[in-house]
C-alpha positions as CSV (number, residue, x, y, z in Angstrom):
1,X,-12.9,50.0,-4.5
2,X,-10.4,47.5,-4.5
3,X,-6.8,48.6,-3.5
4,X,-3.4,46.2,-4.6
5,X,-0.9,47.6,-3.4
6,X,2.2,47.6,-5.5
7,X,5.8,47.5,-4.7
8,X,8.6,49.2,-6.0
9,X,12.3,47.7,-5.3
10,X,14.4,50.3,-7.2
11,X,17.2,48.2,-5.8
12,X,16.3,44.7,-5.1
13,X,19.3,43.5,-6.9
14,X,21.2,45.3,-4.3
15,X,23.8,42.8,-2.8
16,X,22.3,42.0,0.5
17,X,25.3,43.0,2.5
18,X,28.1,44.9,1.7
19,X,31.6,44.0,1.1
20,X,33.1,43.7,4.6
21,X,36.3,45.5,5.4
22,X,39.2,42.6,5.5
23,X,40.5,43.0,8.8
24,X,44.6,42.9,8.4
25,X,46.2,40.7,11.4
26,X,49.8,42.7,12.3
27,X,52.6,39.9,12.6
28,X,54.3,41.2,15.4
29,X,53.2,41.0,19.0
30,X,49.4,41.0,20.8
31,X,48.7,44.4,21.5
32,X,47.5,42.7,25.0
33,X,51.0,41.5,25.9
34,X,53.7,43.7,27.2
35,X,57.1,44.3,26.1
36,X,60.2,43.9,27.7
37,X,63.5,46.3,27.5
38,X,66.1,46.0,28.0
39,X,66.5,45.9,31.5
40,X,64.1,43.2,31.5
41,X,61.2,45.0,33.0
42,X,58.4,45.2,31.4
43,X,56.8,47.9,29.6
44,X,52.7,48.8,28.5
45,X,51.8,49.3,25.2
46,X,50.4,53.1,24.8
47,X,46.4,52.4,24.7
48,X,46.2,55.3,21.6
49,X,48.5,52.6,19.7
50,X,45.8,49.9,20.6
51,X,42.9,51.8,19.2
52,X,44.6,53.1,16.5
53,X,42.8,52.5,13.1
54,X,44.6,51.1,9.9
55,X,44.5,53.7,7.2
56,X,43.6,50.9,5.0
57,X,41.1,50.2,6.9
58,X,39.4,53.5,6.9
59,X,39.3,54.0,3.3
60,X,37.8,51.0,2.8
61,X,34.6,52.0,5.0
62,X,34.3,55.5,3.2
63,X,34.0,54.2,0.0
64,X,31.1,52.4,1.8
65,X,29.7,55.3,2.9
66,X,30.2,57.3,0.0
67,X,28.5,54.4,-1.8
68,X,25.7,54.5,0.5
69,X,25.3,57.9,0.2
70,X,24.8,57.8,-3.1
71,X,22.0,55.2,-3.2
72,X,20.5,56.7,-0.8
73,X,19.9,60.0,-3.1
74,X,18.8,57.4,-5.8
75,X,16.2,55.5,-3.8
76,X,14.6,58.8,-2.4
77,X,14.5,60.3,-5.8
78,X,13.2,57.4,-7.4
79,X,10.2,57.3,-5.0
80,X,9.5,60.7,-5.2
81,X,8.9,60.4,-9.2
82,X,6.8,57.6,-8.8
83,X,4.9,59.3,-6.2
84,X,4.6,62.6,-8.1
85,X,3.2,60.8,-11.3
86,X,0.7,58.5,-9.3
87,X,-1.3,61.6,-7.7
88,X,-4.3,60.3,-6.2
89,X,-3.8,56.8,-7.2
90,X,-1.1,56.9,-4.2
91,X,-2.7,55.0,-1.1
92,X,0.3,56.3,0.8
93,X,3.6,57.8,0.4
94,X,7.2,56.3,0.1
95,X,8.2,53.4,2.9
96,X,11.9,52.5,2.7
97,X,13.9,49.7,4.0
98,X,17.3,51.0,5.6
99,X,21.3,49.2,6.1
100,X,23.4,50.5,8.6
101,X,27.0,52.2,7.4
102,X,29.9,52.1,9.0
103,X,29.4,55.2,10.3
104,X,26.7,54.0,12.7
105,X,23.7,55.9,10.5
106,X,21.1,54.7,8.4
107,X,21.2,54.7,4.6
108,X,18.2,54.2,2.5
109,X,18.5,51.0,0.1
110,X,15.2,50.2,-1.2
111,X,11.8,51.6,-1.5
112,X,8.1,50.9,-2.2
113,X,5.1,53.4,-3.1
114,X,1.9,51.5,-2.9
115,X,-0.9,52.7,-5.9
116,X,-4.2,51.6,-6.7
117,X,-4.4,49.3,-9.7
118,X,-7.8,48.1,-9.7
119,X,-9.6,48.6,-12.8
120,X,-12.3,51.4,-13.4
121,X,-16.0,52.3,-13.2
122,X,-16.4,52.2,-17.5
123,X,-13.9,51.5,-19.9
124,X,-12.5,54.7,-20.5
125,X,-12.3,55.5,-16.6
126,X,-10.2,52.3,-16.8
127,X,-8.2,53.6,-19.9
128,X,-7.7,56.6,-18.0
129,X,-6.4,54.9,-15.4
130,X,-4.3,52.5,-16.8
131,X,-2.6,55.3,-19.1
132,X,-1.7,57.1,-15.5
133,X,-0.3,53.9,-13.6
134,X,2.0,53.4,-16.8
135,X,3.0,56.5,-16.5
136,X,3.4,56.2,-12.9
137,X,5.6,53.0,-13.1
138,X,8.0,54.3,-15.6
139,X,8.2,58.2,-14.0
140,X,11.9,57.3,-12.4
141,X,15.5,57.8,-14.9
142,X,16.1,53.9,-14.0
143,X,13.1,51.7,-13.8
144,X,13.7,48.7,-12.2
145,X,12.3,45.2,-13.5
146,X,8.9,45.4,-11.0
147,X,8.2,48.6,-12.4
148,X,8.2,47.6,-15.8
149,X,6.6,44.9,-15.0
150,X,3.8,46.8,-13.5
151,X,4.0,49.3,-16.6
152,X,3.4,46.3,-18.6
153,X,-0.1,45.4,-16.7
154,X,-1.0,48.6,-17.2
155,X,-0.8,48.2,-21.0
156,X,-3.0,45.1,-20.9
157,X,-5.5,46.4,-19.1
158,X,-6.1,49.6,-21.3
159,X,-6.3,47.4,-23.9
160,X,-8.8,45.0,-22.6
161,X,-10.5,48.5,-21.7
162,X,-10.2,49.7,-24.9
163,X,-12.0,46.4,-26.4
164,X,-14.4,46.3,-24.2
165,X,-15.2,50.4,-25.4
166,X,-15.2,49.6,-28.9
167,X,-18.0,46.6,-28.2
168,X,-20.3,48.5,-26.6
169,X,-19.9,51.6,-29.7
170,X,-20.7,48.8,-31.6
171,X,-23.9,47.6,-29.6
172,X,-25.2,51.4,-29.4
173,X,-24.7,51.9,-33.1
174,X,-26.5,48.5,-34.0
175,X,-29.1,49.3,-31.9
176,X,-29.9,52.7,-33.3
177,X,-29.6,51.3,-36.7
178,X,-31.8,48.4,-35.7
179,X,-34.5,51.3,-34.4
180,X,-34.2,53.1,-37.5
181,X,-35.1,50.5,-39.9
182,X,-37.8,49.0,-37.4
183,X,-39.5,52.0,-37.3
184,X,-39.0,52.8,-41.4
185,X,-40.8,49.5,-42.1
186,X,-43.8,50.3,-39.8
187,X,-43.8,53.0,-42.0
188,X,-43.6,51.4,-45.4
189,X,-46.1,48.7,-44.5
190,X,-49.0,51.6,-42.9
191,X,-48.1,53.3,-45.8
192,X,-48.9,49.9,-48.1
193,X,-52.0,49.3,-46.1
194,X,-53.4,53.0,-46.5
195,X,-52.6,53.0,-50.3
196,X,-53.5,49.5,-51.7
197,X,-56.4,46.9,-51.6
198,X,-58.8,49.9,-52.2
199,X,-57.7,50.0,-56.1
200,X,-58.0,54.0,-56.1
201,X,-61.4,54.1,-54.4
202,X,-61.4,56.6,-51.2
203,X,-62.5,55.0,-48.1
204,X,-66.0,54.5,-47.4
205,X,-67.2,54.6,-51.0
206,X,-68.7,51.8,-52.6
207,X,-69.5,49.9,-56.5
208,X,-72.8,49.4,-57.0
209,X,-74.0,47.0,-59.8
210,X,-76.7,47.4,-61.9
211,X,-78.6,44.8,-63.4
């Protein structure tokens, strides 16, 4: 058998990169260059005051994370119901594509389960089948635009299934129909032969004229 391999983005609309943190330039002096006192000398800038992060800063990268976080939870759970309502149309579990966070770890962004689409031995394995890809496509909360999309195949193909069952009830039935009357007009014309052209007379016998 056959096996496409279908793709589900949950979040392919998902900017490609995330809105960077605007890095704020201080006005006042290069943390590089050293200050003078009073007494002229000069003076080295504390290296904690060098490394020191802008508040505004940090903020700004939890709400990434936070963010990511979050679609993280959505992607996994979204595969995971696709992946429960295929069953053994699943060729293989969830694969996910990943984006760094700020944080230095790995958030999931997007992910794919791959199912077998192909059609199926008879009609009605193919109805089956069609009913539990549908089924399959639309299992997550949010499905996204591919899985509709392959919801939507799944539709035409039970219904080229289902047309393709309702010919061949059709066939069956004529042909039984056709046996029937064949074999009811063998019938009638034995039937005609055994009961006419002998005018009444049983077989065998014969008239005998006199003069």
């Amino acid at each position: 058998m056959i096996s496409v391999s279908t793709a589900y983005p949950p979040y392919s609309n998902y900017p490609s990169a995330l809105s960077k943190p605007q890095v704020q330039k201080d006005s006042g002096a290069s943390g590089n260059q050293d200050t003078p006192d009073i007494t002229g000398e000069k003076k080295s800038t504390p290296a904690a005051q060098l490394t020191k992060q802008d508040p505004a800063k940090d903020a700004q990268q939890q709400k990434q994370i936070d963010e990511l976080k979050k679609i993280d939870r959505n992607v996994h759970a979204h595969e995971q119901a696709h992946l429960a309502a295929a069953g053994g149309l699943a060729i293989s579990g969830a694969s996910f594509s990943y984006r760094m966070g700020p944080d230095g770890k790995q958030y999931a962004v997007g992910g794919e389960v791959s199912i077998d689409v192909s059609p199926g031995r008879t009609p009605q394995e193919t109805i089956n089948k069609a009913e539990k890809i549908q089924a399959a496509a639309l299992a997550p909360a949010d499905p996204s635009a591919q899985d509709r999309a392959v919801a939507s195949s799944a539709v035409q193909m039970k219904q080229q299934a289902q047309l393709e069952l309702t010919q061949e009830k059709l066939a069956a039935t004529q042909s039984e129909n056709g046996g029937k009357d064949g074999a009811g007009s063998q019938r009638g014309i034995a039937s005609y032969r055994a009961n006419s052209g002998d005018f009444g007379l049983s077989a065998g016998s014969s008239v005998n004229s006199t003069a």
